[in-house]
C-alpha positions in Angstrom: 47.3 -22.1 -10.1 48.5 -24.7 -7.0 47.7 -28.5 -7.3 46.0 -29.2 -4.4 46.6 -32.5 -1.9 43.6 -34.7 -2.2 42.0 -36.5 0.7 42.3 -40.1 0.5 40.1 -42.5 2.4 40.2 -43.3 5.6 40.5 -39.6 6.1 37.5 -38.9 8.3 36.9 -35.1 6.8 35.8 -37.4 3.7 32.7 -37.8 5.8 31.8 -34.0 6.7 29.0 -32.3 5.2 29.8 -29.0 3.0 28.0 -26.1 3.5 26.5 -23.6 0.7 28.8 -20.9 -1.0 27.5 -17.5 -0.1 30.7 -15.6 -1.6 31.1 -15.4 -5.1 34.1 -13.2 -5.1 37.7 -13.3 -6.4 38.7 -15.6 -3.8 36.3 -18.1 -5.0 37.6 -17.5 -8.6 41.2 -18.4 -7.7 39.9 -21.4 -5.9 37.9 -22.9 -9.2 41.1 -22.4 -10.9 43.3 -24.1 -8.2 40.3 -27.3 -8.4 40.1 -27.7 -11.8 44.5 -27.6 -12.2 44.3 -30.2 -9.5 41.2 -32.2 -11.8 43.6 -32.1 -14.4 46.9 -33.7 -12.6 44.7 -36.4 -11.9 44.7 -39.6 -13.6 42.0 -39.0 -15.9 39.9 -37.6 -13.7 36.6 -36.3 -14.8 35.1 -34.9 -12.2 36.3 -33.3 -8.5 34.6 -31.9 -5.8 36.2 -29.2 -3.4 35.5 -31.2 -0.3 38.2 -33.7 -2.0 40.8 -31.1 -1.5 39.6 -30.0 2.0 37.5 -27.1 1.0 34.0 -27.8 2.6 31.7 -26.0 0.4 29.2 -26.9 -2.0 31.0 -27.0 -5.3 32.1 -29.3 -7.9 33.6 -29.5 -11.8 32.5 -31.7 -13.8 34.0 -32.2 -18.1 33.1 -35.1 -19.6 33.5 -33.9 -23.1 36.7 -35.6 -23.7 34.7 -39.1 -24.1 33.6 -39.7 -28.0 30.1 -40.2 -28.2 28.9 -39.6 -24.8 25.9 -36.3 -24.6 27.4 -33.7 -22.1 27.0 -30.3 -21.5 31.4 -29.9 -21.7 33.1 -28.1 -19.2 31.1 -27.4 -15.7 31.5 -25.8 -12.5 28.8 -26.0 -10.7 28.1 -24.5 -7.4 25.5 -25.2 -4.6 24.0 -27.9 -7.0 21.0 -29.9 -6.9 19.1 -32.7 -8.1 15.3 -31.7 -8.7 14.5 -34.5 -11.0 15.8 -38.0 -11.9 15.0 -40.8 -13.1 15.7 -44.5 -14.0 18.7 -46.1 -12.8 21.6 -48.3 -13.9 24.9 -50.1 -11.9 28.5 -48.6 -13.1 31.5 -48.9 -12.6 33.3 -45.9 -10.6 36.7 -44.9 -9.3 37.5 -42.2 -7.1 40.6 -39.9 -7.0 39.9 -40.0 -2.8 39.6 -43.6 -3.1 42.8 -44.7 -5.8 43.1 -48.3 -4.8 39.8 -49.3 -5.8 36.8 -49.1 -8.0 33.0 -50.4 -8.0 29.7 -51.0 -9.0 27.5 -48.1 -8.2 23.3 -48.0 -8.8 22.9 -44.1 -9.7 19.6 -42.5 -11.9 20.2 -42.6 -15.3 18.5 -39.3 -16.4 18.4 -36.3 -13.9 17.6 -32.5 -13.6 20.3 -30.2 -11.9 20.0 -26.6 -10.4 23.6 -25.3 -9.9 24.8 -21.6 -9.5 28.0 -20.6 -11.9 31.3 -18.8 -10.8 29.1 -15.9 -10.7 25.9 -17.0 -8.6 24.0 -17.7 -11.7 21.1 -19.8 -11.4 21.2 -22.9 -14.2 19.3 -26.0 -15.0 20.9 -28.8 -16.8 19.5 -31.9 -18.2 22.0 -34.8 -18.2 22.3 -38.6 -19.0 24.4 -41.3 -18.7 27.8 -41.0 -17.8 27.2 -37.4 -17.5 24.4 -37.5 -15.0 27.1 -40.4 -12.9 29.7 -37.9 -13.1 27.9 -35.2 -11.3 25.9 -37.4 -8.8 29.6 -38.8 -7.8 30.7 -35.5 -7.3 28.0 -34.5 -5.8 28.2 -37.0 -2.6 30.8 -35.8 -2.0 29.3 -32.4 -0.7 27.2 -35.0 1.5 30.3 -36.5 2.8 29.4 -40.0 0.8 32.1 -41.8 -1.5 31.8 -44.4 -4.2 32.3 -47.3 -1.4 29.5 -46.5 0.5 26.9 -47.3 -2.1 28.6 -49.9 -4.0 26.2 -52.3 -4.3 27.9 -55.3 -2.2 31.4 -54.5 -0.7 32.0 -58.5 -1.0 31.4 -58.8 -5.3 30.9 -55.3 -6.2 34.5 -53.5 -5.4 37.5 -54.3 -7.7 41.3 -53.4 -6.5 42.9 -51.5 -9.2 45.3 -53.6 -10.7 48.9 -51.2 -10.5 51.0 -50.6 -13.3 54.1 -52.8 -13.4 57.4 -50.9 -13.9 59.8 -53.7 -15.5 
């Protein structure tokens, strides 16, 4: 498994549009593997989407377990995803592995229905809340070539620089 370079904003390919994975073969095996090892090297990164490592194609991993408390479905890759239901909404703060510098406050639905393939072009529907349902909608614009910044609710009061870690 490879750790993969992430884009980081202003890299323009942040903005393309992925198209759907037709190919669920071994190549697309040893990619998931090479995504999720490159999740992992992240600083506690939840979530990635492949577009984030130049890979324009409709796919994401998501693994929120490792927050106490919080209702989630563990461990997910999930492929060609979509939204067919959702509802509510709440402002939270985000960060962004594309986008390390910053973080912000971000209106997503609070309750939503997915449709995602698996690794093997499965067809699975997942009902997720909360930070759960955040986590994958974040992931998701990325397949639409959106980050966190451009829905933050005002760039002026809404988007935090990370404070850096002082090395004494």
């Amino acid at each position: 498994m490879a750790i993969l370079d992430i884009l980081k904003l202003p890299d323009s390919r942040l903005k393309q549009v992925s198209q759907p994975v037709t190919q669920f073969d071994a190549a697309l095996q040893h990619f998931i593997a090479d995504l999720e090892a490159t999740r992992q090297a992240g600083p506690s990164a939840v979530g990635i989407a492949a577009p984030q490592v130049a890979c324009f194609q409709r796919m994401v991993i998501v693994d929120v377990s490792g927050r106490p408390k919080t209702p989630n479905h563990g461990y997910l890759v999930l492929i060609n995803p979509e939204i067919v239901h959702w509802e509510g909404h709440a402002i939270g703060r985000e960060g962004c592995l594309s986008v390390p510098d910053y973080t912000g406050n971000v209106i997503r639905a609070t309750a939503i229905r997915l449709r995602a393939q698996d690794c093997d072009g499965q067809l699975h529907e997942f009902e997720m809340e909360g930070y759960e349902a955040r986590a994958v909608q974040h992931e998701m614009d990325h397949l639409d070539g959106l980050l966190f910044v451009d829905r933050v609710v005002s760039r002026r009061t809404d988007l935090y620089r990370r404070k850096s870690a002082r090395l004494d």
